[in-house]
N, C-alpha and C positions, 0 to 999 in steps of 0.2 A: 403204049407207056408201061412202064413198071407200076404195078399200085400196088400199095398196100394196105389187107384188110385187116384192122382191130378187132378182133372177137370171132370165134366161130357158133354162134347161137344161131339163130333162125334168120335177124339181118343183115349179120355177116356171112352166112353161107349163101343166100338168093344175092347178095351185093357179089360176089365173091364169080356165080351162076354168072349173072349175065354180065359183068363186065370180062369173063372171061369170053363170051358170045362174042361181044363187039371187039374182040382180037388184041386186047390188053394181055401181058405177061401178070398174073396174081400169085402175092403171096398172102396168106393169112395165118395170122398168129394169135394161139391164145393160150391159157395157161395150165388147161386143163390137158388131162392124154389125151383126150377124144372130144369129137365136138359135142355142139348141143347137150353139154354135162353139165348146166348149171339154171339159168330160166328157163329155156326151152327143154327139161328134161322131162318132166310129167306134169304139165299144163291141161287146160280144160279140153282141148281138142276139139274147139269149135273153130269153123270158118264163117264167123259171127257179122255179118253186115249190117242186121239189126240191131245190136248192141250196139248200137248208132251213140244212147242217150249220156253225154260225158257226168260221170262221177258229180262233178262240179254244177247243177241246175235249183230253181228257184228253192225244191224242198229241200237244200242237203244241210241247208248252216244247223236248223231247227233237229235234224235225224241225227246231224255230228253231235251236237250238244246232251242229246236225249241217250247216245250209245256209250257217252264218256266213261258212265259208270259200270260201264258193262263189259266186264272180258271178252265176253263170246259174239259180240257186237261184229255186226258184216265189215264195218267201215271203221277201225280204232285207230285214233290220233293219241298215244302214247307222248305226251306232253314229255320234252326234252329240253337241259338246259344247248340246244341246238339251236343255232342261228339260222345256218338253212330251214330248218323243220319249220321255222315263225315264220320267214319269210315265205319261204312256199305256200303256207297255210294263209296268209294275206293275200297271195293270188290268186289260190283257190276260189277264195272269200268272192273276187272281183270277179271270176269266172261264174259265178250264181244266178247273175243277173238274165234277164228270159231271153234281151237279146245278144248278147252271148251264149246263151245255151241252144237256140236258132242256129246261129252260125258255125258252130262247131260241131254238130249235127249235122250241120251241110256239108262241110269237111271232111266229117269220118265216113258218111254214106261215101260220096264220090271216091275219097279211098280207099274204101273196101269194098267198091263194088269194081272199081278196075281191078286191084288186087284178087281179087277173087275167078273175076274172069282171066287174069295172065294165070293164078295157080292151076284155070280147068288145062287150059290150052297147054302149059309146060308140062301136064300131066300126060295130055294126049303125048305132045312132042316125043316124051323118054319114058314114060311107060313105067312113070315110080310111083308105086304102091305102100299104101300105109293104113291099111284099114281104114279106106275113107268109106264114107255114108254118104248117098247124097238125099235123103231122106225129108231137107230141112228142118228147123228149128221152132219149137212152139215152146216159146213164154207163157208160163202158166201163175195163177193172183189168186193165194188163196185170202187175201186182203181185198175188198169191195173197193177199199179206198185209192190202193194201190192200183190197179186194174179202170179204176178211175181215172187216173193219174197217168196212162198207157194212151190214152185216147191220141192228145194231143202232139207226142213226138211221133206217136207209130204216122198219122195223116202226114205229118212233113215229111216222111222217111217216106211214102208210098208217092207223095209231089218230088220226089227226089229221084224218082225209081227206083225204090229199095221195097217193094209190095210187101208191106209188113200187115197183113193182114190182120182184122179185129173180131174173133171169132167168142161165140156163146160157150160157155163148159160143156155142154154136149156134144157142141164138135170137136172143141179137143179132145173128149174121149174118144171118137171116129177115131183121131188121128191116131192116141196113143190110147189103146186102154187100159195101158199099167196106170194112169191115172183114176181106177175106178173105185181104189181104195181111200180118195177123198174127194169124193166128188162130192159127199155134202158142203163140203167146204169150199170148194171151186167155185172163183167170182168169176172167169172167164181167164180169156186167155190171148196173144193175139200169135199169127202163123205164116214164117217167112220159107215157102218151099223151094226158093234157089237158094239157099245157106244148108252145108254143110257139114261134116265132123271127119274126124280123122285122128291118128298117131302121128300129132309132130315132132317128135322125136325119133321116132323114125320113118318119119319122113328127112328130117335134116341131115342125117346120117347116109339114106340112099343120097340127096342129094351130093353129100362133101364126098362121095364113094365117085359119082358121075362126075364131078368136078375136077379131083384129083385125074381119074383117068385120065379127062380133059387137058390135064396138061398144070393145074393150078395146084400151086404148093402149101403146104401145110407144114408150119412150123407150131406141135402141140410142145404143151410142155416148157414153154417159155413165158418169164410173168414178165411183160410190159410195165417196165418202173417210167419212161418220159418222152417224150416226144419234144423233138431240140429243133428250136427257130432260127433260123437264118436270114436276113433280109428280106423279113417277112413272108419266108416259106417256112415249111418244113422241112429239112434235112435230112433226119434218121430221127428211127426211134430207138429208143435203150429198153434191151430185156437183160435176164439171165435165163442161160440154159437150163434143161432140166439137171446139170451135174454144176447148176449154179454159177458158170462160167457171165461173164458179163459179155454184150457185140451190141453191134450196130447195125440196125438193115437201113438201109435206104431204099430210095423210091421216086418215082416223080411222081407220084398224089398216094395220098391217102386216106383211107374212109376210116372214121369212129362210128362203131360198131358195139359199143362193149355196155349197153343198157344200162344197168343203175350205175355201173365204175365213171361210165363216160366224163360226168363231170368235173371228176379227181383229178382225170387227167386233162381235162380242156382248162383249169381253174389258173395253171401257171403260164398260160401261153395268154390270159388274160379274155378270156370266153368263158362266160359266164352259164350256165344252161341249166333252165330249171328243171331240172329233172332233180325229183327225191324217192327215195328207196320205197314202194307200198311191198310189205311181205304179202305173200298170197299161200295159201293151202294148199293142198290137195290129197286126198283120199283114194288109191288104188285098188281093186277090190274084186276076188272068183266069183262071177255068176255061179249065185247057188240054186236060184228056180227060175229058171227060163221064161216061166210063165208069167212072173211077177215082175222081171225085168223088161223097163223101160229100153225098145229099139228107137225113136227119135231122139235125135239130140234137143236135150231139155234147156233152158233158164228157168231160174225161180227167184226172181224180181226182189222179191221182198225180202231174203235171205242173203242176196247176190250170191247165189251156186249155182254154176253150169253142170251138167251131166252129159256123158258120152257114153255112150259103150262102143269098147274096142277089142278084136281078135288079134290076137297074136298068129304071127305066121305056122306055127303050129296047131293052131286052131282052137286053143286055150280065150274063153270071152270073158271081158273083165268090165267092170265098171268103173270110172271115172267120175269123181268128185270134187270140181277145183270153186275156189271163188275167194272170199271175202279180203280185207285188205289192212294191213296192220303196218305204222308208220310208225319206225324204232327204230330207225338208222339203218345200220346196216348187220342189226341181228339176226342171224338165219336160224337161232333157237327154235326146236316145234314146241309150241305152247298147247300142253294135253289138254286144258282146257279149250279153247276152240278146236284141235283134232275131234275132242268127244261129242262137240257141236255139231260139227256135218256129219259127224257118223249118226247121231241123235236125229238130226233132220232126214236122212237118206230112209232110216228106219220108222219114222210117220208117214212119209212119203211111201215108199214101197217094202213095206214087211214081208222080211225074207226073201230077197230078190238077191240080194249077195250076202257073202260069210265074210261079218265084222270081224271074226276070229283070225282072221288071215290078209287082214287091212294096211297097207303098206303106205305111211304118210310120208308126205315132203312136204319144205318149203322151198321158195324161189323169189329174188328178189325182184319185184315188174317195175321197168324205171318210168314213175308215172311224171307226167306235166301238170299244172294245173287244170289245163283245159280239157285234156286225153287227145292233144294233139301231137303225134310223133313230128320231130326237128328232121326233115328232109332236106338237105340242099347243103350250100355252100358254106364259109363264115368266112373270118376276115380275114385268112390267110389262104393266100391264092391254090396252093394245094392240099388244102387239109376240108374234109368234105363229110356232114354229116349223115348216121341213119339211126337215130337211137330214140329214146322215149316214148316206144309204142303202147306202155300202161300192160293193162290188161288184155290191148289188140293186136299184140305181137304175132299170134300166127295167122289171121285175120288179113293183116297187114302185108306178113314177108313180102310177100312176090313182089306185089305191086312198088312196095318200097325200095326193093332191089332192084329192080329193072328202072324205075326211074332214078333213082340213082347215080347205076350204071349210066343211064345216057347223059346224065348233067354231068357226070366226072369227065364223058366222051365229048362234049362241047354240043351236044344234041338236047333239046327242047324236049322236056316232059310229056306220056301223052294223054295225060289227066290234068287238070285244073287244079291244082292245090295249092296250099299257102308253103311253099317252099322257101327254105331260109336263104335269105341271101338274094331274094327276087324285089326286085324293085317293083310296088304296085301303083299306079297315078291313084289318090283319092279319090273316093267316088261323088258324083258329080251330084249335087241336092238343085232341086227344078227351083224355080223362085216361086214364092207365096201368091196366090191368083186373089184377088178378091173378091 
């Protein structure tokens, strides 16, 4: 078949990957020159499968209300005269509940633990390189409370097979001992050794380089104004060139791809999708003392900031500082105020490990759900087929989400367990009451 993919970020180039695998002709269009130029351009660079616990669980109605007033707050709900904003924040609301926070746990393990296993194996496969670590990941609680609070997801996440281990502060220092500049402070920690870190950004770029070779087309530099129904297909979609020119591609399927946009454009074809815009940070930064810099890829729970350090192919080591999550529509303003916040926490954390002086910030829009469950599958038009709203588990996710994808667009059965859109599930069946 002809497909066409929406977006070249991280879902759209693994969507793009393996459907070109299964012998589909690919085009992918997106609006930038180059791919991976806009979410996935300087993200946290974890392959996080313990980052299991969704945004949305029992503590967050009580920590959204408490950070209201707070600029530099992990988690800001920028109150807008915005109807989606209310509305999403009402299903957030619903997503709070334990057992929903269970269930979607259950969710994101399983697809990030396939996802993580297709990213080892497509790495064996082509041999692309991106300053990955495979190091694992240790969540570190300089909060008692919080760390408390770690118990109960990380035991479902290791019943799931995701060994998120529950480790004392002295063995996190074993693990990393750039932590030894707060160990007083160190509640503990817990430690997932199959997860991760990497440059995905360039990672996605080798990738759309392997693709292209592959035979799969790129059309940069075109902005996707519609996508026009037919008797209940899709037809073509409407861009402009980059010299502004208006066309039409057609297709016989096509995948949305295009993370926070996606729902602008699904909203007149009458699909609705909750996805809203969470900004996210991040902080780029020269290892200044080697000594002081943190080699595992870090979480830090109570701040929500991931940390990476990543080599550049010249051999230039940098530090990596992404996280917390700011809902304003679709402003991509960087707000110095929270830039000064991770730089502020980076330097409690490990003083002098990298030069503030030479800090390169971004933002990036992460198209969250309610629940931090990415929309995988079908909708109600026979050839129109989604991969978008992976939050803050978009590079986590890619692979996994691409290849199954790919095979539902190919008429082939997933080969993970997920709540894939468009899948009919029988209700579950409750035993009757014994006396």
């Amino acid at each position: 078949m002809r497909v066409v993919v929406l977006g070249s970020g991280l879902l759209g180039l693994t969507s793009a990957h393996y459907l070109q695998q299964l012998g589909h002709e690919v085009t992918v269009i997106d609006r930038q020159p180059t791919p991976a130029a806009e979410t996935s351009f300087a993200n946290g660079g974890q392959i996080s499968v313990s980052h299991a616990e969704p945004w949305a669980n029992p503590s967050a109605p009580l920590k959204v209300l408490q950070w209201l007033a707070r600029e530099d707050a992990p988690l800001l709900f920028r109150i807008r005269a915005d109807m989606r904003q209310w509305l999403w924040g009402l299903q957030f609301l619903r997503e709070c509940t334990p057992a929903r926070t269970r269930h979607n746990i259950e969710q994101i393990v399983r697809l990030g633990t396939y996802s993580r296993d297709t990213l080892q194996q497509l790495r064996a496969d082509i041999g692309l390189e991106y300053a990955e670590r495979t190091q694992g990941i240790l969540h570190f609680y300089t909060s008692q409370k919080e760390f408390d609070g770690a118990e109960a997801p990380a035991r479902q996440m290791r019943e799931l097979g995701c060994d998120r281990r529950v480790i004392s502060a002295d063995e996190a220092l074993r693990i990393e001992p750039a932590l030894a500049h707060i160990r007083p402070q160190l509640a503990g920690a817990t430690f997932t050794a199959e997860d991760e870190s990497g440059d995905a950004n360039r990672f996605a770029r080798g990738l759309a380089a392997r693709a292209e070779a592959a035979g799969v087309q790129f059309r940069m530099g075109h902005t996707i104004t519609a996508l026009r129904e037919v008797g209940g297909r899709i037809d073509h979609v409407e861009v402009t060139d980059p010299d502004g020119r208006f066309q039409r591609i057609r297709g016989d399927a096509f995948v949305l791809a295009m993370g926070s946009f996606s729902p602008l454009l699904a909203a007149p074809l009458g699909i609705r999708l909750p996805i809203y815009p969470a900004k996210g940070y991040s902080v780029t930064m020269p290892v200044a003392d080697a000594s002081r810099a943190h080699q595992v890829s870090l979480t830090d729970d109570e701040y929500k900031l991931v940390f990476s350090r990543l080599t550049t192919p010249d051999g230039v080591d940098r530090l990596r500082i992404a996280g917390t999550a700011e809902l304003n529509g679709y402003d991509r303003n960087l707000n110095p105020v929270r830039c000064e916040a991770i730089v502020r926490r980076v330097e409690q954390l490990f003083p002098g490990a990298g030069d503030a002086s030479q800090a390169q910030f971004w933002t990036g829009l992460r198209p969250a759900t309610p629940s931090n469950l990415p929309l995988i599958g079908r909708t109600k038009l026979g050839n129109l087929f989604l991969n978008t709203g992976h939050g803050t588990l978009g590079w986590t996710h890619a692979c996994g989400s691409g290849k199954s994808i790919a095979r539902i667009v190919s008429g082939l059965a997933p080969e993970v367990d997920y709540v894939f859109t468009g899948t009919e599930r029988p209700a579950p069946r409750v035993a009757p009451a014994t006396a």
